[in-house]
DONU-448246 format. One record per residue: x, y, z of N, C-alpha, C in turn. Coordinates in pm, whole numbers, padded with zeros to 5 digits, always signed. Example, Ala and Ser with C-alpha at 12.3 -4.5 7.8 and 13.67 -1.06 7.14 Angstrom:
+01319-00569+00780+01230-00450+00780+01320-00330+00780+01285-00225+00708+01367-00106+00714+01290+00003+00787
//
This chain:
+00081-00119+00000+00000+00000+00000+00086+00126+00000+00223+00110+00019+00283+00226+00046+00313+00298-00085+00353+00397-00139+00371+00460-00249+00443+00611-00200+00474+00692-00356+00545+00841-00292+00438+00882-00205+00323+00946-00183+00259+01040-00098+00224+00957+00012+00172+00972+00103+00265+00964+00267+00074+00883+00275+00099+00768+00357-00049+00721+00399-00084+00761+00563-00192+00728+00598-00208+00747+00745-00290+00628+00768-00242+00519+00810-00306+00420+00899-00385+00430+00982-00551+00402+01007-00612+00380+01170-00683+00341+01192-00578+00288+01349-00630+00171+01379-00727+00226+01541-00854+00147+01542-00908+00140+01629-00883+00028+01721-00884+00096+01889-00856-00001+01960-00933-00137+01994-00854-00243+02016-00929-00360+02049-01073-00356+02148-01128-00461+02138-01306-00494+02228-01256-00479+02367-01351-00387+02421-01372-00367+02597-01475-00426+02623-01514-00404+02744-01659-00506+02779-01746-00388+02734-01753-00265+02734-01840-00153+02627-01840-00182+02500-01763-00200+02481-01781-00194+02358-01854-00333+02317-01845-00411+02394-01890-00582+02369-02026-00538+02373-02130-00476+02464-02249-00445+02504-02295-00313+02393-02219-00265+02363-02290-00109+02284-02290+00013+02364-02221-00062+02462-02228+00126+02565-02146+00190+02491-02195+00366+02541-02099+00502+02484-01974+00471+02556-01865+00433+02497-01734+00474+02603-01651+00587+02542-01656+00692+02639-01593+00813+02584-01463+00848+02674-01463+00881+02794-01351+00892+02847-01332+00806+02951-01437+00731+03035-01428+00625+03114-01279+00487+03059-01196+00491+03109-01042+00450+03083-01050+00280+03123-01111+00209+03014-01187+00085+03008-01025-00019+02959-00997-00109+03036-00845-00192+02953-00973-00313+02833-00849-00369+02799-00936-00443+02708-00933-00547+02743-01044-00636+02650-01058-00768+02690-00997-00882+02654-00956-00989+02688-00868-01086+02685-00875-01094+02526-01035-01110+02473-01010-01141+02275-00981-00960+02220-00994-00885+02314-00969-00735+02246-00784-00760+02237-00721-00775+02371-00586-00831+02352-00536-00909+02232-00570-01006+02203-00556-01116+02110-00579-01050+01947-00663-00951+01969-00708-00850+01846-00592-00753+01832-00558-00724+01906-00499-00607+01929-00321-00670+01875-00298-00758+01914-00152-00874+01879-00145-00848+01679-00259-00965+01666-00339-00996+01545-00289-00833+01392-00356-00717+01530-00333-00621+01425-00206-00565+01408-00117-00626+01478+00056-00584+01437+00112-00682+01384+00011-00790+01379+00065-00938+01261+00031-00896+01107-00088-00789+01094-00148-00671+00951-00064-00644+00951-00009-00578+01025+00091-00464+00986+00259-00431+01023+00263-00627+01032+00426-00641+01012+00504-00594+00900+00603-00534+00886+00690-00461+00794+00654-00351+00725+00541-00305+00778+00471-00152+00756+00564-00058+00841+00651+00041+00753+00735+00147+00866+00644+00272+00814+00659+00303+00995+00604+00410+01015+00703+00549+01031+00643+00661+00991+00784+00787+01076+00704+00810+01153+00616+00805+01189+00515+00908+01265+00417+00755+01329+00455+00775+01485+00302+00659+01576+00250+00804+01675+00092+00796+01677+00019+00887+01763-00072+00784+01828-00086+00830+01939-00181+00704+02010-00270+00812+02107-00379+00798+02126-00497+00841+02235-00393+00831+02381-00455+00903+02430-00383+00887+02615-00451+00775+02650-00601+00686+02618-00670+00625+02692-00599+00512+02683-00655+00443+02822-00572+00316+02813-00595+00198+02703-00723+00182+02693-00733+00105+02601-00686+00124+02465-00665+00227+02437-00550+00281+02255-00451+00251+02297-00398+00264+02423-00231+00265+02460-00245+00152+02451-00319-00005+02529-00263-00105+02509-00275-00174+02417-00359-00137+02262-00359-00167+02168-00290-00149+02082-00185-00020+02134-00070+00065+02011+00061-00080+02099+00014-00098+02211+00159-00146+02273+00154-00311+02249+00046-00370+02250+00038-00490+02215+00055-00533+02040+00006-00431+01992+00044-00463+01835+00217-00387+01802+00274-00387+01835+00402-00341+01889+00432-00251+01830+00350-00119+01851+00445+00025+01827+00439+00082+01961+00410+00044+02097+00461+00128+02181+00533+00205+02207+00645+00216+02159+00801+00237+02170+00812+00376+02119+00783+00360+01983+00725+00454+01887+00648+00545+01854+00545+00534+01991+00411+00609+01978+00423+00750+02067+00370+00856+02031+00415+00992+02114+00258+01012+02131+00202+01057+02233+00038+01029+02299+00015+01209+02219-00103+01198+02162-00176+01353+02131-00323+01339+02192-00330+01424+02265-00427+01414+02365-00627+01462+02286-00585+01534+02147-00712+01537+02040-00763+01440+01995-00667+01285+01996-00718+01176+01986-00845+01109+02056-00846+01161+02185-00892+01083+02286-01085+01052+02215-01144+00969+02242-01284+00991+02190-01326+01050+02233-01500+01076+02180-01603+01194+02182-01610+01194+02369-01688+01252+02439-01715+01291+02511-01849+01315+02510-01874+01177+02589-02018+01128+02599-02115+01216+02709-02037+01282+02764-02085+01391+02915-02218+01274+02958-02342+01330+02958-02459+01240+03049-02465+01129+02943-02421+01094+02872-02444+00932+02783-02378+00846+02811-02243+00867+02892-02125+00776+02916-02222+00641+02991-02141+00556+02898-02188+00389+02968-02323+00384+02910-02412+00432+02896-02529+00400+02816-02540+00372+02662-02623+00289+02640-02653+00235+02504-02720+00336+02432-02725+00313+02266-02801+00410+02201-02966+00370+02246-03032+00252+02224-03134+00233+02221-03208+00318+02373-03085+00297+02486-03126+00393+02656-03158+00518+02588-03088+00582+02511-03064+00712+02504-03163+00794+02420-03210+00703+02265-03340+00680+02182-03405+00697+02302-03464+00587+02411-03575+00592+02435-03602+00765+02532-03516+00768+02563-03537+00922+02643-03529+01043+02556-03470+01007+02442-03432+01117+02366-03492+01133+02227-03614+01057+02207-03649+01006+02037-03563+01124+01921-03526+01010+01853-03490+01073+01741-03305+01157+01717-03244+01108+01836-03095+01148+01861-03008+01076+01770-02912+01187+01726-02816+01136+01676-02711+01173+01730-02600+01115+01707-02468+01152+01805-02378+01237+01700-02415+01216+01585-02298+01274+01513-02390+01400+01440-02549+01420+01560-02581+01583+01451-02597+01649+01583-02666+01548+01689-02690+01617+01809-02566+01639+01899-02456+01556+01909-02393+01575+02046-02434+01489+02152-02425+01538+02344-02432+01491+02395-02437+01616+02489-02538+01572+02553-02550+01686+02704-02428+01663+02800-02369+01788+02851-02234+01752+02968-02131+01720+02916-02126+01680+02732-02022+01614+02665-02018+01702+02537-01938+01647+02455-01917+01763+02320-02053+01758+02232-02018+01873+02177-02136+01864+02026-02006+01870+01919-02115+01798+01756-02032+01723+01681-01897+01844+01643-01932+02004+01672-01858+02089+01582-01723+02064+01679-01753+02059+01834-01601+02078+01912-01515+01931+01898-01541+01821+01860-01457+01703+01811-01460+01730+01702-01520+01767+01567-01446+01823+01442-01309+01959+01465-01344+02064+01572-01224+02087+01569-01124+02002+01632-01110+01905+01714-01011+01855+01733-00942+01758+01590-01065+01692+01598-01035+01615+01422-00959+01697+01352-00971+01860+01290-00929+01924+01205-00760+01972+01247-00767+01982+01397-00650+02005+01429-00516+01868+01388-00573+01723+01430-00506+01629+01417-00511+01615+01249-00583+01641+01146-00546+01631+01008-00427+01756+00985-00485+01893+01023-00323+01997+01000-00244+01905+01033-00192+01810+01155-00074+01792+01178-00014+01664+01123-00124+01573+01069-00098+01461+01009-00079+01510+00842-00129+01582+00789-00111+01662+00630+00070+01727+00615+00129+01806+00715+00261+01807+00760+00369+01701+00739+00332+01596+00779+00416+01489+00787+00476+01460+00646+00602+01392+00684+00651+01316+00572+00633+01160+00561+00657+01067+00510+00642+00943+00553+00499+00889+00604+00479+00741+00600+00351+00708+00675+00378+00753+00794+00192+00753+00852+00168+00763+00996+00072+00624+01031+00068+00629+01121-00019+00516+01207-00040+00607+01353-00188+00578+01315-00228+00661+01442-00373+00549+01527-00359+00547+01638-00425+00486+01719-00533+00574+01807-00676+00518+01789-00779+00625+01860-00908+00511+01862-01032+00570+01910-01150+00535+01885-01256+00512+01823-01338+00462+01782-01434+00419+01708-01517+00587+01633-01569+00652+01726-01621+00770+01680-01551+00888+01643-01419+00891+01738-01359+00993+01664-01274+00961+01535-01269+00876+01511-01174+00809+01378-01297+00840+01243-01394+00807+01276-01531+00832+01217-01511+00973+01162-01516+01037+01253-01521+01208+01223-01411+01250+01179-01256+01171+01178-01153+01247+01145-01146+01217+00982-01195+01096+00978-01197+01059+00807-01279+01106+00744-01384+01147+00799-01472+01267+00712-01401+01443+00691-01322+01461+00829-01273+01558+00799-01152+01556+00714-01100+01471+00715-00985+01442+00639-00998+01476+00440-01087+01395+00417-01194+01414+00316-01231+01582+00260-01268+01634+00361-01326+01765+00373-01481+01759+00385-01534+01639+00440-01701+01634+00489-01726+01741+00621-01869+01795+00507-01915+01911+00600-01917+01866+00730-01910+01987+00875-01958+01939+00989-02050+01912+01027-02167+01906+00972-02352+01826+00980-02308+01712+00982-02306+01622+01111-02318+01512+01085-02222+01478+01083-02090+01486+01101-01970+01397+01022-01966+01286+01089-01879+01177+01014-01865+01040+01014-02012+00938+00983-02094+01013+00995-02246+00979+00996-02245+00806+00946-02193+00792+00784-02219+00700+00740-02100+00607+00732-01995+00628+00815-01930+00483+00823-01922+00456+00950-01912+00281+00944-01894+00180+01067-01742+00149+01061-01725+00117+01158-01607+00101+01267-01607-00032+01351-01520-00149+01283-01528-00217+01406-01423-00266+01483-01407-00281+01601-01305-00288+01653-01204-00343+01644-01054-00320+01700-00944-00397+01604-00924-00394+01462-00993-00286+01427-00975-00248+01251-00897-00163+01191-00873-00167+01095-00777-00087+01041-00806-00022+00917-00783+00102+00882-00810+00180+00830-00729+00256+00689-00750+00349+00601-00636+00427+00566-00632+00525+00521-00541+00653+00546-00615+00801+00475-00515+00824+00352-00520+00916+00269-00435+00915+00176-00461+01011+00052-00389+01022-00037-00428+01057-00158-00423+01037-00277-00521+01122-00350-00510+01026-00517-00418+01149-00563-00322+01122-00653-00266+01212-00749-00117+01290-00681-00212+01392-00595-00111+01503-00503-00187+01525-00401-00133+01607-00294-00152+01626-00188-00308+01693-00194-00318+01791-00295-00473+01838-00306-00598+01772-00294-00546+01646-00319-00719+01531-00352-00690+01416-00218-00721+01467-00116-00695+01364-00002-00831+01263+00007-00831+01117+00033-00929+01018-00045-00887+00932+00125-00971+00811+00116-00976+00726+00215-00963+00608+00100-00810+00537+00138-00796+00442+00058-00870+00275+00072-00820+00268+00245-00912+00147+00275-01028+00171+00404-01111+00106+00449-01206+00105+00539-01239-00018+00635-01197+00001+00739-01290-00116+00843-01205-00262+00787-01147-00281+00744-01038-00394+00697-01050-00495+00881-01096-00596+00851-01078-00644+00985-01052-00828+00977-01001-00793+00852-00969-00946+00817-00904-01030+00920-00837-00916+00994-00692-01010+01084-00782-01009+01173-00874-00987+01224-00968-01050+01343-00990-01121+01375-00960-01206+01536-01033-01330+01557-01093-01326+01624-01225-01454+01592-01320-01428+01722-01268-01565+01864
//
C-alpha cells in the first residue's frame, strides 16, 4: 500500500466489555478484553513490515494497550485530540437507553449533554489532520471508534452536519487516509479492513 505520498493508517482499539455491550465509552479508561488483547496482537501481525515515521496514540488506556500490544509502543508519542467523543450524560449508556429518552438522537448531529457537540470534536479532528497533512512518511495513528469516524470525514473535507455519519467502525480495525494524485485530492484508501480479526 505504500507509495510516494505519505499514507495514514487507523487503527481502532481492540473490544472492551463496552464496547462488547454497545455502551458510549468516551472517556471512562476501560483496559481491554482478553479477545480485544488477542485483536490487538493480530493487528501488528497486519501490519508487520509496515514502517512508520510518525506513531500517535490516544492517552486512553485502552489505545495505549492496543498501540503497545500490536508493537508500536516504543514509537508512539500520545496527542491528547485523539482521545474519543465525550459522551458527558451518555457515558456507559446504550443508544437504544438514550433513543428511548431522547427520540430521534443522533450523536454525530446532536452531540451529547455535559459532553461535546459534533462541531467541538471536528475541531479537534481538524486540528489532528493539520498535523498529520505536515508529515513526511507514513503515519499510524491509534484512537477510537467515533472519533476516527469524524476524522476521516474531515480528512476528506465532509461538511460538519453530521460527520462520520455514514461509516462503521469495528473494533481492532484498520483503516487508511491518503491521496489520489497530489496532496490536493486527499481520499480514504481502505475502510474497516478487519480481516486479521479473531473471534
Amino acid at each position: 500500500m505504500n507509495g510516494a505520498l505519505p499514507i495514514v493508517y487507523l487503527a481502532r482499539h481492540g473490544e472492551t466489555a463496552w464496547s462488547l455491550t454497545g455502551q458510549h465509552t468516551g472517556r471512562t479508561d476501560l483496559p481491554l478484553t482478553p479477545r480485544g488483547e488477542r485483536n490487538a496482537r493480530s493487528l501488528g501481525q497486519r501490519l508487520a513490515g509496515v514502517r512508520f515515521s510518525t506513531v500517535l496514540c490516544s492517552p486512553l488506556q485502552r489505545t495505549r494497550q492496543t498501540c503497545d500490544l500490536a508493537g508500536f509502543g516504543a514509537a508512539a508519542g500520545v496527542d491528547a485530540d485523539l482521545v474519543e467523543w465525550d459522551y458527558g450524560d451518555y457515558e456507559g449508556k446504550t443508544t437504544a437507553e438514550i433513543v428511548a429518552r431522547r427520540p430521534g438522537w443522533e450523536l454525530f448531529r446532536d452531540g451529547c449533554p455535559g459532553g461535546e457537540l459534533p462541531a467541538q470534536v471536528c475541531a479537534r479532528a481538524d486540528r489532528v489532520v493539520g498535523r498529520l497533512r505536515g508529515l513526511e512518511g507514513d503515519a499510524l495513528v491509534f484512537s477510537s471508534g467515533h472519533f476516527i469516524r469524524v476524522l476521516a470525514a474531515r480528512w476528506i473535507g465532509s461538511a460538519t452536519e453530521a460527520p462520520g455519519l455514514h461509516f462503521m467502525l469495528s473494533t481492532a480495525s484498520l483503516s487508511a487516509l491518503g491521496y489520489e494524485n497530489d496532496r490536493s485530492r486527499p481520499v480514504i484508501r481502505l475502510w474497516n479492513d478487519d480481516r486479521h480479526v479473531v473471534e
